[in-house]
One Martini backbone bead per residue (centre of mass of N, CA, C, O) as a GRO file, in nm:
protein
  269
    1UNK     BB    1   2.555  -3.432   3.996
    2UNK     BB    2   2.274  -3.290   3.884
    3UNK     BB    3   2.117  -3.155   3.647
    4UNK     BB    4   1.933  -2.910   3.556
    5UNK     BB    5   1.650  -2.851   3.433
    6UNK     BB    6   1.481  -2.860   3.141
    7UNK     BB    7   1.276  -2.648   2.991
    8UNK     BB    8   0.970  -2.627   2.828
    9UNK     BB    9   0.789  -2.538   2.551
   10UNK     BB   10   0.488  -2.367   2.544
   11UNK     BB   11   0.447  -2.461   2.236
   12UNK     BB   12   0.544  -2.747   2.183
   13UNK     BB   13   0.775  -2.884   2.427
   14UNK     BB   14   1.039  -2.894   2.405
   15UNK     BB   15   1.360  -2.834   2.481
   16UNK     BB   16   1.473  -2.523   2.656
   17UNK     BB   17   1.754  -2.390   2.797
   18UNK     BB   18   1.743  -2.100   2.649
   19UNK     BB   19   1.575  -1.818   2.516
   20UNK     BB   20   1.533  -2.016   2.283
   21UNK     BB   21   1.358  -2.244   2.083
   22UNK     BB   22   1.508  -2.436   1.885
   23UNK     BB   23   1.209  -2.525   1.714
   24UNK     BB   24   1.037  -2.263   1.689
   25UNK     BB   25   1.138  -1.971   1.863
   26UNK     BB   26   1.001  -1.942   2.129
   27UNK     BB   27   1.040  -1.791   2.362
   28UNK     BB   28   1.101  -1.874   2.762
   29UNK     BB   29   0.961  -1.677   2.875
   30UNK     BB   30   0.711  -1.668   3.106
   31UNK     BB   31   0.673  -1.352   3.076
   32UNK     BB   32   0.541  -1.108   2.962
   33UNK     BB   33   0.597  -0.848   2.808
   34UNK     BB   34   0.731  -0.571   2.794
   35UNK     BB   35   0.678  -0.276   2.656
   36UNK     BB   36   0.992  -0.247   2.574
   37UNK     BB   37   0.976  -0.540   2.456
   38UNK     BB   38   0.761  -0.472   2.252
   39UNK     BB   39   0.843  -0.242   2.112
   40UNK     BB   40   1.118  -0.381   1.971
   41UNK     BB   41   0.971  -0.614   1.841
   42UNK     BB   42   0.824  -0.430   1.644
   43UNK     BB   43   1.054  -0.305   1.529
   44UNK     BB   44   1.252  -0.561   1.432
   45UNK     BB   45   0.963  -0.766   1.294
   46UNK     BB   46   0.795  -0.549   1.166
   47UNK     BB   47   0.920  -0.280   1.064
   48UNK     BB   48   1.238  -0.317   1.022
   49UNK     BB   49   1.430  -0.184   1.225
   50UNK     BB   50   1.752  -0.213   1.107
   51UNK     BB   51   2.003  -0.295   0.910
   52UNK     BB   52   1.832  -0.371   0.643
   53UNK     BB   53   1.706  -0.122   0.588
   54UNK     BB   54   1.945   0.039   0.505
   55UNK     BB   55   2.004  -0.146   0.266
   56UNK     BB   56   1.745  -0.142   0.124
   57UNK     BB   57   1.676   0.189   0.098
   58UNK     BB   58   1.963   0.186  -0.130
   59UNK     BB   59   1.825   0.001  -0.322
   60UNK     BB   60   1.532   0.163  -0.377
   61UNK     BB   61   1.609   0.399  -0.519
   62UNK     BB   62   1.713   0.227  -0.710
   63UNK     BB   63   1.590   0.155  -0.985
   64UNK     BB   64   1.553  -0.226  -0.969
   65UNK     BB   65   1.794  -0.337  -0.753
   66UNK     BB   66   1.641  -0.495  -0.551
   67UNK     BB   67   1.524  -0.695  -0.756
   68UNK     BB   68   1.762  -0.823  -0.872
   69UNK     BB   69   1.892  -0.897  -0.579
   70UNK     BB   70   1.677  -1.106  -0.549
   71UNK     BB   71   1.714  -1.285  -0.824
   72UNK     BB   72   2.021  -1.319  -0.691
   73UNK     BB   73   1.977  -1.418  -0.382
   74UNK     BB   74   2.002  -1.157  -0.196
   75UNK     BB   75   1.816  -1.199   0.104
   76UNK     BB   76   1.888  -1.170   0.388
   77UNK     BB   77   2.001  -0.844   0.347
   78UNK     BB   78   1.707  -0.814   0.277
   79UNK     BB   79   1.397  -0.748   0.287
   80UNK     BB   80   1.113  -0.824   0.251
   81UNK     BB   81   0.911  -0.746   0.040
   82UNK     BB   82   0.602  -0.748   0.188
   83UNK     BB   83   0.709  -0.613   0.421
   84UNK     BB   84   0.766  -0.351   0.303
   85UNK     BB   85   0.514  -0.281   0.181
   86UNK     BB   86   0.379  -0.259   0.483
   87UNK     BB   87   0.544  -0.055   0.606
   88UNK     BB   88   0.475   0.179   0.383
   89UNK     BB   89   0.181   0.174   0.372
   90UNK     BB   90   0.172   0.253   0.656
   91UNK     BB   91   0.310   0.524   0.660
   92UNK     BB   92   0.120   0.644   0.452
   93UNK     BB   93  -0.167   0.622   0.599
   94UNK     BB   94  -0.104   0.767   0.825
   95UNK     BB   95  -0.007   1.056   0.701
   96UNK     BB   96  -0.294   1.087   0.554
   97UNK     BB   97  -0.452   1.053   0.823
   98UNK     BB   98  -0.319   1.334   0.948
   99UNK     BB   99  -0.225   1.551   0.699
  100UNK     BB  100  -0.444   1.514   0.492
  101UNK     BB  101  -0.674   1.757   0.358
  102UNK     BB  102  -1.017   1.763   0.302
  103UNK     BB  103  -0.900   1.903  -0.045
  104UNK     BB  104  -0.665   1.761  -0.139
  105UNK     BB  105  -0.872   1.617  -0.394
  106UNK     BB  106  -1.113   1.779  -0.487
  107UNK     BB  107  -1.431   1.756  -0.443
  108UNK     BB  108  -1.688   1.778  -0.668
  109UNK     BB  109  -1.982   1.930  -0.572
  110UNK     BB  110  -2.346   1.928  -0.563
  111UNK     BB  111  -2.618   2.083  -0.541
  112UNK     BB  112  -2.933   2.041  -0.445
  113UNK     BB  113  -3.224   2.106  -0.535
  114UNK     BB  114  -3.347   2.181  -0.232
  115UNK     BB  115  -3.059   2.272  -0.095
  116UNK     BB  116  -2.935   2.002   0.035
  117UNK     BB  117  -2.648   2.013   0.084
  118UNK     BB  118  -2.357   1.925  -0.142
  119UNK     BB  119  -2.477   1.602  -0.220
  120UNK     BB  120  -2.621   1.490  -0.545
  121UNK     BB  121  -2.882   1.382  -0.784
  122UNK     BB  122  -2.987   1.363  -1.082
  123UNK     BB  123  -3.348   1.258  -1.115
  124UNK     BB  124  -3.592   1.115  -1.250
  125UNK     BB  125  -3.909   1.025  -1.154
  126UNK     BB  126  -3.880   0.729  -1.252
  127UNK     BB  127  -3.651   0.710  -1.101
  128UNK     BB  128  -3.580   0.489  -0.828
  129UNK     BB  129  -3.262   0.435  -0.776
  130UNK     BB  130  -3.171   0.730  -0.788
  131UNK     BB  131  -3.368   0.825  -0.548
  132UNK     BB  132  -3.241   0.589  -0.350
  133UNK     BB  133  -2.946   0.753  -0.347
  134UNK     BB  134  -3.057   1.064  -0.288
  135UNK     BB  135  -3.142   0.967   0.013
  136UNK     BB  136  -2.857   0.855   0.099
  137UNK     BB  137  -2.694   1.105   0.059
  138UNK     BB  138  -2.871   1.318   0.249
  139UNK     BB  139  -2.840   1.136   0.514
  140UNK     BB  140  -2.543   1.228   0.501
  141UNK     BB  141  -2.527   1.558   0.355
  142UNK     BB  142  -2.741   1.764   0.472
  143UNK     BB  143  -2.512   1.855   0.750
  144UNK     BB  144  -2.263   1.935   0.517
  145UNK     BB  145  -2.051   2.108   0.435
  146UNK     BB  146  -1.810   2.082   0.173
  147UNK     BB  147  -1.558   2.083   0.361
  148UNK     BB  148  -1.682   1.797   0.536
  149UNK     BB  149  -1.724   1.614   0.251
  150UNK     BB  150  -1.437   1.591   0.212
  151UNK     BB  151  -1.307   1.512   0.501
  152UNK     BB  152  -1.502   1.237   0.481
  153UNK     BB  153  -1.422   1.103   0.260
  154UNK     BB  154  -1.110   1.126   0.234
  155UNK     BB  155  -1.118   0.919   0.520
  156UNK     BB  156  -1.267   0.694   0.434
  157UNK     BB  157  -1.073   0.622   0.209
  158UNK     BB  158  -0.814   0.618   0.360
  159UNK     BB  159  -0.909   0.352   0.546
  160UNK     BB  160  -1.004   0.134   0.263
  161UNK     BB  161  -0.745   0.155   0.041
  162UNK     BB  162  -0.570  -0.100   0.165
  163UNK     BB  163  -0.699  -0.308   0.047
  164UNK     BB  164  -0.704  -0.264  -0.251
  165UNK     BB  165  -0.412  -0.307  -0.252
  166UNK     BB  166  -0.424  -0.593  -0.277
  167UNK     BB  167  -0.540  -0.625  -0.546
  168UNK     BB  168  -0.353  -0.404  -0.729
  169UNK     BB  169  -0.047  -0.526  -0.706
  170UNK     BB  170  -0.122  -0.806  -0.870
  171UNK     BB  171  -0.251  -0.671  -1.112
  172UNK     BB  172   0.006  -0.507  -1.211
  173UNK     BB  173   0.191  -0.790  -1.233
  174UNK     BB  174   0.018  -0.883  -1.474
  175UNK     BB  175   0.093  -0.664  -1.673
  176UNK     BB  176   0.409  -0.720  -1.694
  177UNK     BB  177   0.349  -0.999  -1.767
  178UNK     BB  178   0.230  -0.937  -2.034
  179UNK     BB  179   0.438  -0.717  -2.158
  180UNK     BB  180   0.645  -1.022  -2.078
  181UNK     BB  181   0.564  -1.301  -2.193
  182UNK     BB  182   0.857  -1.337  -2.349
  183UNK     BB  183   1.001  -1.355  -2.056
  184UNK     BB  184   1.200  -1.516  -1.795
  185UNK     BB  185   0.899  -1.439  -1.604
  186UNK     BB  186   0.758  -1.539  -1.326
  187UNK     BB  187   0.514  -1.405  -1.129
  188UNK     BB  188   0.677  -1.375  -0.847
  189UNK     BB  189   0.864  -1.170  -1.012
  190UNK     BB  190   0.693  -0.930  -1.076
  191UNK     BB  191   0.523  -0.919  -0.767
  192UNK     BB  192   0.793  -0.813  -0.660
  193UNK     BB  193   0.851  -0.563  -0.854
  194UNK     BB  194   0.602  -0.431  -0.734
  195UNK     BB  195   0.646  -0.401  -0.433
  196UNK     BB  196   0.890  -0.233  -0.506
  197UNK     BB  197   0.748  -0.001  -0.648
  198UNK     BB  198   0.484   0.077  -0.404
  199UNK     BB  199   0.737   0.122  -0.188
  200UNK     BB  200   0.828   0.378  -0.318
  201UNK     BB  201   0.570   0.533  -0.358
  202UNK     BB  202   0.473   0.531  -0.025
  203UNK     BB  203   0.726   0.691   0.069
  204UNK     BB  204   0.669   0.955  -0.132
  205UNK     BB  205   0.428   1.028   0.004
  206UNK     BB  206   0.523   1.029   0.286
  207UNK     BB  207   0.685   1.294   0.239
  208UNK     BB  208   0.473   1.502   0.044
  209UNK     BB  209   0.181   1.488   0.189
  210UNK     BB  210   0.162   1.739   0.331
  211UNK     BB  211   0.176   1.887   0.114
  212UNK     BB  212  -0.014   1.860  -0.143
  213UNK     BB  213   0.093   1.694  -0.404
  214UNK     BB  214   0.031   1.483  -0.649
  215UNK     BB  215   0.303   1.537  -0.858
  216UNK     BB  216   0.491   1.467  -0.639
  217UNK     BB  217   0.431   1.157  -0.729
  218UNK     BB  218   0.381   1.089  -1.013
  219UNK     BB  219   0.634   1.132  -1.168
  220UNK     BB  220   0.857   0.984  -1.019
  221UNK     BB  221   0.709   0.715  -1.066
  222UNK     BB  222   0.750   0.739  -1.365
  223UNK     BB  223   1.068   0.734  -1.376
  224UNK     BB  224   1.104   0.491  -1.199
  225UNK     BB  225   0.884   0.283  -1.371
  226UNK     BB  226   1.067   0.286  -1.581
  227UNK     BB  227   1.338   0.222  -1.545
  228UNK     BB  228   1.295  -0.050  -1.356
  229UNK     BB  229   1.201  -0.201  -1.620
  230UNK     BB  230   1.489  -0.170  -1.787
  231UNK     BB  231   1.652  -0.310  -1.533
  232UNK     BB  232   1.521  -0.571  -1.536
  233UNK     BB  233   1.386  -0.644  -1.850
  234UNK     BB  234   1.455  -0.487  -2.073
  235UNK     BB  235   1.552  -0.393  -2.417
  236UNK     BB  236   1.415  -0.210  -2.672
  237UNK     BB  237   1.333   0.071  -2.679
  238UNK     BB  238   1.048   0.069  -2.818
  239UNK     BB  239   0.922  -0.144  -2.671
  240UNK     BB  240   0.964  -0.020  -2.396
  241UNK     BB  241   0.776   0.175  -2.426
  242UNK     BB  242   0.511   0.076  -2.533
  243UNK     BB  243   0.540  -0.076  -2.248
  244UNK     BB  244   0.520   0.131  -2.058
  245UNK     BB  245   0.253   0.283  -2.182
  246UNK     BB  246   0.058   0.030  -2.103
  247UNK     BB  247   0.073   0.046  -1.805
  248UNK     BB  248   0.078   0.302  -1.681
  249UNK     BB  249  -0.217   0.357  -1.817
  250UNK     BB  250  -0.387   0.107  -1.728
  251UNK     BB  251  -0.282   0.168  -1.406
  252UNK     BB  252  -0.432   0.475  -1.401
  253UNK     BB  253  -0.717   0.360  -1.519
  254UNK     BB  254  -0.754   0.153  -1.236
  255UNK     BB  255  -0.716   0.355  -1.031
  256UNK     BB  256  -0.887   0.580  -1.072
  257UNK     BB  257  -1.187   0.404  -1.045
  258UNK     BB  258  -1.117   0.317  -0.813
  259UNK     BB  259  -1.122   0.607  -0.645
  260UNK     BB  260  -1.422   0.640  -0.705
  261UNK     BB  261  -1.546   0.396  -0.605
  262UNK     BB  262  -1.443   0.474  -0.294
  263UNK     BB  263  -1.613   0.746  -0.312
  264UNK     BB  264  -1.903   0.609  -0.342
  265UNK     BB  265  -1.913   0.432  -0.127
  266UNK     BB  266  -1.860   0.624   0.117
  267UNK     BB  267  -2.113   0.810   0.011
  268UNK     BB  268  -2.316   0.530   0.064
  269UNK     BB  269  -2.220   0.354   0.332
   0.00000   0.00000   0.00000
């Protein structure tokens, strides 16, 4: 009696008689995933909800612990760096364009001359750079009050700058690279580090994100970033101080910037 035939897989040619090809690991099922199995495999494969994060995200309140953690190989038991940072950030930035309300920033505009519109640009009469910015402003926020200038900018911001932080969070990384410089730390572990930092500050925004309260989150933030640093780079007291208050500093110096910046552009573009 003859073996019955073992399927092909569909994306490499492999033989395949399992639920999944051996060598690739593509599903061997013929038809598309039903919703109810799209949706298990987003959470499972995506969003990383299963017993790892579980494991992942009491690792990652204790400052530093999470990345430790990783630097000693015990790494197939937690999230990869990577992928925790974009489920926090995606996580972060639904909940800001959800519940965060347009005056969350508090943008402040002033009128233009002729009182048409919110946001306006004092220029001299020979600025001609300056006149077509603020022609340019007029013909965005004309017939906006100040509460919708507020709430169009805030929204265009928050749907914009999760690329930014794409620059942002490598930025970190060099930052405090420079600051241990003389640590036998090469950078894809600093990398590391900044990952699991911005993924703690992107939990707690979108804890408390609803509050609009950016206090509670700059704080903790910073005592997390603290502790984070001594327990991972260690140091001597007062050497530690220094670098920690060179990074935080620099950090939301360049942060600050980003966000006018992206302000601006929502402004203009």
């Amino acid at each position: 009696m003859s073996s019955p035939a073992v399927t092909a897989c569909r994306n490499c040619g492999t033989p395949a008689g399992g639920k999944f090809c051996p060598e690739c690991g593509q599903t061997t099922a013929p038809h598309p995933p039903t919703a109810r199995e799209f949706l298990q495999e987003l959470l499972e494969n995506q969003v990383a909800l299963n017993g790892a994060i579980w494991k992942t995200l009491r690792k990652l309140v204790v400052p530093g612990q999470l990345t430790l953690e990783y630097f000693a190989g015990r790494r197939r038991r937690y999230v990869p760096p990577l992928r925790l940072y974009l489920t926090a950030s995606l996580i972060f930035f639904l909940v800001a364009k959800v519940f965060m309300p347009g005056d969350t920033l508090q943008v402040k505009v002033s009128k233009s001359v002729a009182g048409k519109g919110p946001i306006a640009l004092q220029c001299d009469a020979d600025d001609s750079i300056c006149q077509a910015l603020e022609k340019r402003l007029r013909e965005h926020f004309e017939r906006m009050t100040q509460a919708q200038a507020n709430e169009f900018l805030v929204q265009r911001v928050v749907t914009s700058f999760p690329y930014a932080m794409f620059l942002l969070v490598p930025l970190f990384a060099l930052l405090t690279r420079a600051a241990y410089w003389n640590r036998p730390f090469n950078y894809g572990e600093h990398l590391v580090f900044a990952f699991h930092v911005h993924t703690f500050v992107f939990l707690l925004g979108a804890i408390v994100g609803p509050f609009a309260k950016p206090m509670l989150v700059t704080i903790p933030s910073a005592i997390y970033l603290a502790i984070a640093m001594r327990t991972v780079f260690g140091g001597r007291t007062w050497p530690f101080i220094a670098r920690f208050v060179a990074v935080f500093v620099a950090y939301f110096l360049v942060l600050m910037f980003s966000i006018a910046l992206a302000f601006t552009a929502a402004a203009l573009l």
